[in-house]
C-alpha positions in Angstrom: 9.8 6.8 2.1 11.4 5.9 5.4 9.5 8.0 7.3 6.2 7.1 6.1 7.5 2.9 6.7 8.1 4.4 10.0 4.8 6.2 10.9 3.2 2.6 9.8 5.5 0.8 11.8 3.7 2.9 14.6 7.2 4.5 16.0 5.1 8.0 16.4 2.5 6.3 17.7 -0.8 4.3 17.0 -2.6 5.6 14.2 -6.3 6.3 14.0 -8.3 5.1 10.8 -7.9 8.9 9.1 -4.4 8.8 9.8 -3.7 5.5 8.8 -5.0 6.5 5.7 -3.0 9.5 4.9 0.1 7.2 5.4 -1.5 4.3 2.8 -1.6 7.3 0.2 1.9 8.8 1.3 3.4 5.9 0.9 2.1 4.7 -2.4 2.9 8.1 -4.2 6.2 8.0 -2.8 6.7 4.2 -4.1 5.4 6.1 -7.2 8.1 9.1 -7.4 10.9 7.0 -6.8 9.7 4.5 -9.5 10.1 7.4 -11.7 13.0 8.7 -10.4 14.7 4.9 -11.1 13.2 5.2 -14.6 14.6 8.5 -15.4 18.4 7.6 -14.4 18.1 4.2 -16.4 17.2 6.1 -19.6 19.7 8.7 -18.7 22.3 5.8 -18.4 20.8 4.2 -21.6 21.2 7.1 -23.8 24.7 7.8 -22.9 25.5 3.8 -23.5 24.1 4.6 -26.9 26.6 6.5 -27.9 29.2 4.0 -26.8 29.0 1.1 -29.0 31.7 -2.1 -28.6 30.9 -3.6 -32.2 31.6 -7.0 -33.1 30.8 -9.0 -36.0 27.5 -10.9 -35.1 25.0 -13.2 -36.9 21.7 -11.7 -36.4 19.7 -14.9 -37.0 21.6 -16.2 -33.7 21.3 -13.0 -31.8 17.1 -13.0 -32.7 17.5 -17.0 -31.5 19.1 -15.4 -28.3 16.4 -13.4 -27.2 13.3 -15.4 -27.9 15.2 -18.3 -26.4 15.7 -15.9 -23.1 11.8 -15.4 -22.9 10.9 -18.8 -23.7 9.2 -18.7 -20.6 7.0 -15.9 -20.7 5.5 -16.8 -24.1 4.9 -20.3 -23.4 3.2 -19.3 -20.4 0.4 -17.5 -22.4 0.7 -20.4 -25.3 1.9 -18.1 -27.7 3.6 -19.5 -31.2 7.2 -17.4 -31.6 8.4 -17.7 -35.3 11.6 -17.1 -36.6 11.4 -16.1 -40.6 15.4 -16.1 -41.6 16.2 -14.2 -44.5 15.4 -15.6 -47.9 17.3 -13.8 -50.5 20.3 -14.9 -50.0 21.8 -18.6 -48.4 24.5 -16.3 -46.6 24.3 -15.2 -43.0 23.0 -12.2 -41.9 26.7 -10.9 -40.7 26.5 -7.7 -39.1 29.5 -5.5 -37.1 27.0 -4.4 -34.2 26.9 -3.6 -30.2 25.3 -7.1 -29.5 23.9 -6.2 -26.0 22.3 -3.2 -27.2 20.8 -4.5 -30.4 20.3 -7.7 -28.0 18.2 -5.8 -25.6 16.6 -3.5 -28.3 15.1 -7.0 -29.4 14.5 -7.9 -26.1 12.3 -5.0 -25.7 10.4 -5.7 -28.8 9.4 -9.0 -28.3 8.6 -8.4 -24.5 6.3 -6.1 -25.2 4.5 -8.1 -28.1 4.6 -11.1 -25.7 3.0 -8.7 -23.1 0.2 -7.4 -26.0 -0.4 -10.7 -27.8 -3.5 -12.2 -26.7 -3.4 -15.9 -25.5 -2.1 -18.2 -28.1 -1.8 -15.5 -30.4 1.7 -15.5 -32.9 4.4 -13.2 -32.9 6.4 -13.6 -36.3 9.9 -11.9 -36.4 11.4 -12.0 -40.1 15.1 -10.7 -40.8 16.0 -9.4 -44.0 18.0 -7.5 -46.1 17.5 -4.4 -49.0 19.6 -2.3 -51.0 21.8 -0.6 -48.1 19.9 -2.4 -45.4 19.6 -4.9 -43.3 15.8 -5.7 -41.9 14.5 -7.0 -38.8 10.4 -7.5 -38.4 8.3 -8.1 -35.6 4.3 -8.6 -36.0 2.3 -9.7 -33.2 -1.6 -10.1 -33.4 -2.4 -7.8 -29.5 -4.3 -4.6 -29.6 -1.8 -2.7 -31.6 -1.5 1.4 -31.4 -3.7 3.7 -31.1 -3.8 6.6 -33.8 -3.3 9.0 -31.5 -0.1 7.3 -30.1 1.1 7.0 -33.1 3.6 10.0 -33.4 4.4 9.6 -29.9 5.1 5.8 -29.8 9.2 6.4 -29.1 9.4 9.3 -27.1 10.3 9.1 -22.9 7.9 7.9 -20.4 4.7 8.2 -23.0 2.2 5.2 -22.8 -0.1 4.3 -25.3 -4.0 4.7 -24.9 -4.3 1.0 -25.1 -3.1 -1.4 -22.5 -3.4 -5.2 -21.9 -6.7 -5.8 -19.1 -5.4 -6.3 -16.4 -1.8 -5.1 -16.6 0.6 -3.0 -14.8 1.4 -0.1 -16.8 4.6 -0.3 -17.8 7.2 2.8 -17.5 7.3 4.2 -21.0 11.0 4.1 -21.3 11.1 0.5 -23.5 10.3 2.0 -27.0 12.6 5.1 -26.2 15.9 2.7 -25.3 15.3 0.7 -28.8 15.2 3.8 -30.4 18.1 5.4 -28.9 20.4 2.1 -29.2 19.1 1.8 -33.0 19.8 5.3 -34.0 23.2 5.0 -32.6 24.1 2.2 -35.2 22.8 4.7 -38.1 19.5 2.7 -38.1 15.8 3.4 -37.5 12.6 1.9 -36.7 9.1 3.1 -37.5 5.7 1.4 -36.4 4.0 -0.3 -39.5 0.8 0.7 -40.7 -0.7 -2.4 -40.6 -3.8 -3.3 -38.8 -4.6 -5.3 -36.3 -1.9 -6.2 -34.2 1.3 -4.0 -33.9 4.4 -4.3 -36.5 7.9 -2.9 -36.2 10.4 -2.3 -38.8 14.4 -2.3 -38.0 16.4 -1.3 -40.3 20.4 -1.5 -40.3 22.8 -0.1 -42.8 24.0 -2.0 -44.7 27.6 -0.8 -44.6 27.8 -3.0 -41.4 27.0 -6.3 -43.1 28.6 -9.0 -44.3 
């Protein structure tokens, strides 16, 4: 990459139009390789923190609060409604003994990318709850959901879904795969919802871990 900046910097000399050309593409598919190259060492580095979890005991409803607090900014800009449905079946706190920075930024994930799908003024509703064995974490937004075909393929490495926002930059196909890896670490799962339109995801938490 330093030695295409260079040949555009003119240090070989000046450039004709065909030339100047070549270097345009060279440049942007190395700006592309190392892009991937980044995005392969940070899920490498995220699926070996998986398996290092530094539980604490944690109220969820606060942690959810956390992270839609953090991205206040980036829903309000598109004048989307953020809802926060705590759990109903019981008046106790959702109490669990978790990694807080990696369920933290498995949230974080999830709601930045139904920020980024939602269409303008659209809701996101996030509902916690709890089952037999489990404890439950929602997120619905009202955006272009998932294709069928990406279905199966929503949480592996580096795949991106047929549909995109207009406009958008593609994003790396690594967020989905980190949420999964940090969730199945904590015995948990989360599966993509049926439901149509919009995109919905399940967490689920074992309930060995709450309180």
């Amino acid at each position: 990459r330093e030695g295409v900046s260079l040949l555009q910097d003119g240090v070989g000399g000046v450039l004709s139009n065909d030339q100047h050309e070549i270097v345009q593409i060279l440049g942007h598919n190395a700006s592309v390789l190392q892009g991937q190259i980044e995005d392969l060492l940070r899920f490498n580095a995220a699926a070996f923190e998986a398996r290092q979890l530094h539980r604490q005991r944690v109220d969820l409803l606060h942690l959810v609060e956390a992270q839609v607090e953090a991205q206040q900014l980036q829903w309000r800009a598109r004048e989307l409604d953020v809802t926060i449905e705590n759990d109903k079946s019981s008046s106790a706190a959702l109490l669990l003994e978790i990694d807080a920075d990696k369920i933290g930024t498995a949230l974080g994930n999830l709601l930045s990318n139904a920020i980024r799908f939602s269409p303008a003024g659209g809701l996101i509703r996030i509902t916690l709850g709890r089952r037999p064995g489990m404890a439950l974490i929602q997120i619905d937004d009202q955006g272009s959901g998932v294709a069928e075909a990406d279905r199966q393929r929503i949480f592996e490495p580096f795949y991106r879904g047929e549909l995109q926002p207009a406009g958008a930059v593609r994003g790396s196909g690594i967020g989905l795969s980190i949420v999964h890896e940090y969730i199945a670490a904590h015995g948990g799962r989360i599966e993509l919802l049926p439901e149509q339109p919009g995109a919905h995801f399940r967490i689920e938490i074992p309930y060995a871990h709450v309180s």
